[in-house]
N, C-alpha and C positions, 0 to 999 in steps of 0.2 A: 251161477245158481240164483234163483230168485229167491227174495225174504219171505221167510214163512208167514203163512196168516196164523191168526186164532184158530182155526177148521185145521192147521196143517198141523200144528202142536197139539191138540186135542186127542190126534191118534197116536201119540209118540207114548209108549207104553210109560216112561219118565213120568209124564204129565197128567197121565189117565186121571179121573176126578176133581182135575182142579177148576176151582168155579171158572167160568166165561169173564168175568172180567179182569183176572189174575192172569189170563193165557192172552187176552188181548192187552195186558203190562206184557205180557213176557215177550208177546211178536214186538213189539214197538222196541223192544231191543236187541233184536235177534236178523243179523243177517245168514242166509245159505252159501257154504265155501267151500272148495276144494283145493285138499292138500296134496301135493304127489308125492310117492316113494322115498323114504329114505330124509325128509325132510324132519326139520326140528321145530317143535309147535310152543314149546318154552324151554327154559333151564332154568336150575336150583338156582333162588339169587335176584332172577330179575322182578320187576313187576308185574304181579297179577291182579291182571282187569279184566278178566274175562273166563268163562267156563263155554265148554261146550259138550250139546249130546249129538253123536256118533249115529249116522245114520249109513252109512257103509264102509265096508275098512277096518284095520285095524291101527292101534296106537300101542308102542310100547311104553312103560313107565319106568325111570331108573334111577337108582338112587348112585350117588358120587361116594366111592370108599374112600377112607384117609390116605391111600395111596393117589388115589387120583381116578383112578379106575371105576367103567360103569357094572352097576347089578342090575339085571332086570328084576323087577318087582312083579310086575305083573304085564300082561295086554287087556286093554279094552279096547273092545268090539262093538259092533253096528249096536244100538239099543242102549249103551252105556254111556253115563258121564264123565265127563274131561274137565276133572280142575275142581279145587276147592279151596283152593290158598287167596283168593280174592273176597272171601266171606270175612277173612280175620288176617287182623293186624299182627305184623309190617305188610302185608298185602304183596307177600313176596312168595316167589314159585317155590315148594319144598321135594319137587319131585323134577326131574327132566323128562319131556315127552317128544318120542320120535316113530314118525308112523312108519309100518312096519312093510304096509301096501296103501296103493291108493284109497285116502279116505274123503268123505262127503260127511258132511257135519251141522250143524247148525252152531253159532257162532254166538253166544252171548254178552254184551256189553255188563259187566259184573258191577263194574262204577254205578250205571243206573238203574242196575235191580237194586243194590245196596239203599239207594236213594227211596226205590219206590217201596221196599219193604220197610224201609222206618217211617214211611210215613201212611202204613198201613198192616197194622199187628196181624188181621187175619191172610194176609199174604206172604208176610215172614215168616210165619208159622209153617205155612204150607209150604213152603221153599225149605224151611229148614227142614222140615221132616223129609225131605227130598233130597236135600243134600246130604242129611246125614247116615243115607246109606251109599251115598259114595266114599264118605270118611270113613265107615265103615267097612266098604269093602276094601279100601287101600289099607285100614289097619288090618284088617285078614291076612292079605296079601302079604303083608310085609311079614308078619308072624310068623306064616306059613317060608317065607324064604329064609327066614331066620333060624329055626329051625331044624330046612332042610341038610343043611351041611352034617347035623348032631344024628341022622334019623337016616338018611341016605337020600340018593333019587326018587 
């Protein structure tokens, strides 16, 4: 897959309104990748450096029980973002992610967004509000699985 430009991010529903020079930080960090089936994109634990948004495919997300055993939490899908544990210290994965079919992604380098958001407030801003409806939607998700056991299917 080739690296996105500024023009190719700009359509990604994720990024809709973010200034032109903020999208041309975010290609310069962004390569295009594909994952095949059944493969593992992180686990709880390791180092997170990187997010990415899903541009076709699915990813499942799972959290690890005291038993050892996985839950699914949630899927995301084409249009959705992957990964928020690279925003904030230990900078370590809090979720495990394994795609579910083949996915097409866009690939971001998290180490130097981190970089280029501190060293520019209205672009951290913008990101954060970005990201934090993927924290968002993982805290739903997880609620609603918590939940489900109390409530039925």
């Amino acid at each position: 897959m080739e690296s996105p430009t500024a023009f190719t991010l700009a359509e990604l529903p994720f990024l809709k309104g973010l200034e032109w020079r903020h999208l041309e930080a975010m290609a310069s960090c962004a390569i295009g990748v594909k994952i095949g089936a059944g493969e593992r994109i992180f686990k709880t634990g390791e180092p997170a450096n990187r997010f990415y948004l899903l541009t076709a495919g699915r990813v499942a997300l799972e959290a690890q029980t005291p038993s050892g055993s996985s839950v699914e939490v949630q899927v995301i899908q084409a249009g959705d973002g992957l990964g928020w544990s690279w925003l904030f210290p230990p900078y370590e994965w809090r979720f495990d992610a394994r795609t579910v079919e083949p996915v097409e992604a866009i690939y971001f380098y998290g180490t130097r967004l981190r970089e280029l958001a501190e060293a520019d407030p209205a672009f951290c801003c913008a990101l954060m509000k970005r990201m934090t409806s993927v924290i968002l939607s993982r805290l739903q998700a997880t609620r609603s699985r918590l939940v489900q056991p109390l409530t039925g299917p």
